[in-house]
N, C-alpha and C positions, 0 to 999 in steps of 0.2 A: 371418366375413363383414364387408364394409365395415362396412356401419352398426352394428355393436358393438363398434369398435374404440376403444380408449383414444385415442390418438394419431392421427389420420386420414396415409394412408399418401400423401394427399394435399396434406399440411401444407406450408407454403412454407419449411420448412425443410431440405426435399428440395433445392434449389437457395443454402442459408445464407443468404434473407432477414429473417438474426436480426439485430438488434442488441441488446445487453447491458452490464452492468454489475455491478460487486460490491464491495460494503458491509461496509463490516466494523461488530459490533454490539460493543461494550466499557458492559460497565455497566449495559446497557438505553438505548444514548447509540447510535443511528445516526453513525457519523463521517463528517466530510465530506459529509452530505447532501446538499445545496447545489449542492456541486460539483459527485456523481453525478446529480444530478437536470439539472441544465444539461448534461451530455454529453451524457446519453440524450436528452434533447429535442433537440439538434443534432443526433446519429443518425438520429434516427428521421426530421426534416423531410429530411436528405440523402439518404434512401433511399425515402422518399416515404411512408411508415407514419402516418397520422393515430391519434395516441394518445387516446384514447380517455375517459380521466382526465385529469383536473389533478394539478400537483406536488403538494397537499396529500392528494388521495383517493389515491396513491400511496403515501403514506408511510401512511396510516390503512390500506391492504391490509397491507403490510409487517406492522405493528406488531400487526396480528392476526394473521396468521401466526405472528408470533415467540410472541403471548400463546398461542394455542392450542398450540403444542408447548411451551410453559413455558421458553422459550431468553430468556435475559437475556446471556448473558457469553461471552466467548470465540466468537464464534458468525460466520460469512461467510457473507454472504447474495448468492447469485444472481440476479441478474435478467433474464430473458429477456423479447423481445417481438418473437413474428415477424410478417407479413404477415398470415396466416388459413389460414382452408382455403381450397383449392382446388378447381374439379372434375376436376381433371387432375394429375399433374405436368408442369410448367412454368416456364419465366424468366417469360411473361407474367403480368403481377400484373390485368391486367383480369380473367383467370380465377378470383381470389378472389371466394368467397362469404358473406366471414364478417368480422367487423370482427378486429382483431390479438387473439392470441393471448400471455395473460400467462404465463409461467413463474416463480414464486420457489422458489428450493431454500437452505433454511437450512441449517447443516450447524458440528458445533463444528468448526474449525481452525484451532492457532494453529502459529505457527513453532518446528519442530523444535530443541531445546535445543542439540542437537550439531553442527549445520550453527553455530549461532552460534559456540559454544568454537572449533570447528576447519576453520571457513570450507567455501565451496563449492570445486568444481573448474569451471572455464569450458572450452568447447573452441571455439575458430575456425570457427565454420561457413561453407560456399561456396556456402550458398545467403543471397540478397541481400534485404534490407531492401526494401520496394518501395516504389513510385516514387509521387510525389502526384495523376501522370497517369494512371496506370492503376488504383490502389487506395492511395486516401489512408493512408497507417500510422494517421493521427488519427481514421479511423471506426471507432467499437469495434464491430463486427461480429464473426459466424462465420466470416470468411474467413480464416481462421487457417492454410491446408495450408503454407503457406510455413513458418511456425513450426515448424510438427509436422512436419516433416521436419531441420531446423536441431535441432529437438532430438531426434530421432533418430539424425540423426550423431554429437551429444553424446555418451548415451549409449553408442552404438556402440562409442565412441573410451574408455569408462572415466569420461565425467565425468557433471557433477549439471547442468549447465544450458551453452546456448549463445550465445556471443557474434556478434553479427549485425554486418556491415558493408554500409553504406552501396551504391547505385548505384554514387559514387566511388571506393569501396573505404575509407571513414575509418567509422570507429568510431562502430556509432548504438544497439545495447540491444542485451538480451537478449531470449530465446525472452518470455520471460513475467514478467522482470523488470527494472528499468531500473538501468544502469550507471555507475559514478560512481570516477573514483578521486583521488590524491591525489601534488602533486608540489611540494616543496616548498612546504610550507604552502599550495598555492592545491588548490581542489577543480575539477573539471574534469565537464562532462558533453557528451552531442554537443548538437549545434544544434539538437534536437527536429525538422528538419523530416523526419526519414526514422525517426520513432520516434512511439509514442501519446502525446498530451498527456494523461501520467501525470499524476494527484492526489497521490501520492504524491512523486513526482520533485519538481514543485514547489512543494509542501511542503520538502522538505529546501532546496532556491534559496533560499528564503523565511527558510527559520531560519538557514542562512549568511551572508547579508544582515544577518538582523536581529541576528546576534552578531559583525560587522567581518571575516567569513572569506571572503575572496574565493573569489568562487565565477565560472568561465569556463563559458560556450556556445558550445563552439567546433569547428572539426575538429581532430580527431588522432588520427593512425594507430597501427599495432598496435605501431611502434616507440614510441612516447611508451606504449603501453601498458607495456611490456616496461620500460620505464626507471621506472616510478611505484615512489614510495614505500608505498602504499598501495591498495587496490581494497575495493569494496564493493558491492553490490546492494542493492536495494528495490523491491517491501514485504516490511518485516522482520515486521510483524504485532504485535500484543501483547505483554505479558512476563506468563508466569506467573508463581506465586510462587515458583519454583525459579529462573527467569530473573533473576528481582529479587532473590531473595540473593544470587545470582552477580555482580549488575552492583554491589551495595554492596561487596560485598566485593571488587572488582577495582577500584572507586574507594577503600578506605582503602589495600589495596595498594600503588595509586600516589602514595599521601600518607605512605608511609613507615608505613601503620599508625593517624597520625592522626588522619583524615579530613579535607576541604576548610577552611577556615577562609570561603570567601565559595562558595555556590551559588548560579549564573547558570543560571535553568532557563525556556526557553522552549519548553519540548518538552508539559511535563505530562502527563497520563493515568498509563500505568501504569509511567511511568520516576521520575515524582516521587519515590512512598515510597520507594523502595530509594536513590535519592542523599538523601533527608531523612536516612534512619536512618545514612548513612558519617559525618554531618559532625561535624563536631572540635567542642568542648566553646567554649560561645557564640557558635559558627558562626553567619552569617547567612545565612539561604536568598529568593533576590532571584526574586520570579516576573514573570518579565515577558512570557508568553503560552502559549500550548495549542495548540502546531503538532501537537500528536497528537491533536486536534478532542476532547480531553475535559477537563472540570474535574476534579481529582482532588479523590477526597476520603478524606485524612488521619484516620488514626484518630488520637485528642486525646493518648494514653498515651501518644503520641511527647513531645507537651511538654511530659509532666512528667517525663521523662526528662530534661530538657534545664535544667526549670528547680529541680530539687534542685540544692542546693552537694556538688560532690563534699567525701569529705576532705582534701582538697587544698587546697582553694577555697573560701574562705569569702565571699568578699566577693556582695555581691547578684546572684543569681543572674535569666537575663531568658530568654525566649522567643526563639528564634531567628525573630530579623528576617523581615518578610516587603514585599513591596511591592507 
């Protein structure tokens, strides 16, 4: 019967008047808060949803949630918030009877080890990016069928995710992750206006900037794709600790063995330790910001690793530098 149902069949989510959001939790450290908190509230005024909470009693729901299932790490959190109920199904939202409706669904998941060693596959999809006139790409909503079709064809075709073009036809993201590649030394992404204004996306603009790596917003088609040096996707997610031996050890690798003699690290969270533990013998490790929105925190046995005299080495041994 209606009235003992879970979910009312009536819910404005019959029509996708959701808009949403998803956090990633590292450490017991909400990342990017801030930012997620600033979409969802432009969301929500754009679709006319009055929220119900403030940003602080948001994050104090969250943060019980996470304590009640005992989830600190590795963890991606959901956030949904439609309209209400209904008495009907309907687009008319005057037929709501109910102030909006929260969903939070925590959930551990972190990025697949093996997509990272041996990369994704892309495939060209022909269905189009849509247009700022008829559904803004930058409202994080449920209007997603455009996507779930583009990746569908993906899959269809043998790959792992699909690359979306533009009204123009130039190069604007993926299904559900955003696109970046690399051509001679400059990094390249599209012009954001036919894609979501990803937290992540610029996050990485931000640390190319902030390390002299020219970074372009610009158009270019699938022939500049086809010519790159390099491609890559995000969000890449967390590193476990199988992640993080891999990524130390593919930076002494390319130190001949090694390790760096100077670490330039503005990334921090869970990339710090694994490039601390590569670096070469009174390396200095330079931090000069947390574009992965965490403070890392360094277990201490790393410096005394660092600061015994090998046999080699007598002379006064020091703490690798930090700033």
């Amino acid at each position: 019967p209606r009235s003992t149902q879970g979910v009312s069949s009536a819910a404005s989510d019959v029509y996708k008047r959701q808009v949403w959001e998803a956090v990633r939790v590292n450490k017991g450290t909400l990342i990017f808060m801030d930012d997620h908190l600033s979409r969802l509230w432009n969301a929500a005024k754009a679709t006319g949803i009055e929220l119900p909470f403030t940003k602080n009693e948001l994050i104090d729901i969250i943060k019980s949630v996470l304590s009640e299932n005992n989830m600190t790490d590795g963890v991606h959190v959901r956030l949904m918030v439609t309209r209400g109920i209904k008495k009907t199904p309907s687009q008319d939202p005057r037929l709501t009877i109910s102030g909006p409706n929260l969903v939070i669904i925590p959930e551990y998941k972190l990025a697949d080890i093996k997509s990272k060693s041996k990369g994704i596959k892309l495939f060209t999809s022909t269905i189009r990016r849509g247009s700022p006139d008829y559904l803004d790409p930058k409202l994080n909503c449920h209007s997603k069928l455009h996507e779930v079709q583009a990746l569908i064809q993906a899959i269809e075709a043998g790959a792992d995710e699909a690359l979306m073009l533009d009204v123009n036809g130039f190069v604007s993201t993926c299904n559900s992750t955003n696109f970046f590649m690399i051509k001679d030394g400059v990094v390249y992404t599209s012009t954001g206006q036919y894609c979501m204004n990803g937290i992540t996306r610029q996050k990485i603009i931000d640390v190319c900037k902030a390390n002299n790596i020219e970074v372009r917003e610009v158009n270019f088609s699938l022939f500049d794709v086809y010519g790159a040096d390099e491609a890559f996707v995000y969000p890449a997610g967390n590193l476990d600790r199988e992640q993080q031996k891999e990524l130390s050890n593919k930076i002494k690798e390319l130190t001949g063995g090694q390790g760096p003699n100077v670490i330039y690290d503005p990334v921090g969270g869970s990339f710090s330790e694994p490039a601390l533990r590569s670096i070469a013998w009174e390396g200095r490790f330079l931090v000069i910001g947390f574009a992965a929105g965490e403070i890392p925190k360094l277990p201490l046995n790393l410096c005394l690793l660092y600061t015994s005299p090998s046999p080699r080495d007598k002379r006064q041994s020091r703490i690798p530098s930090s700033a």
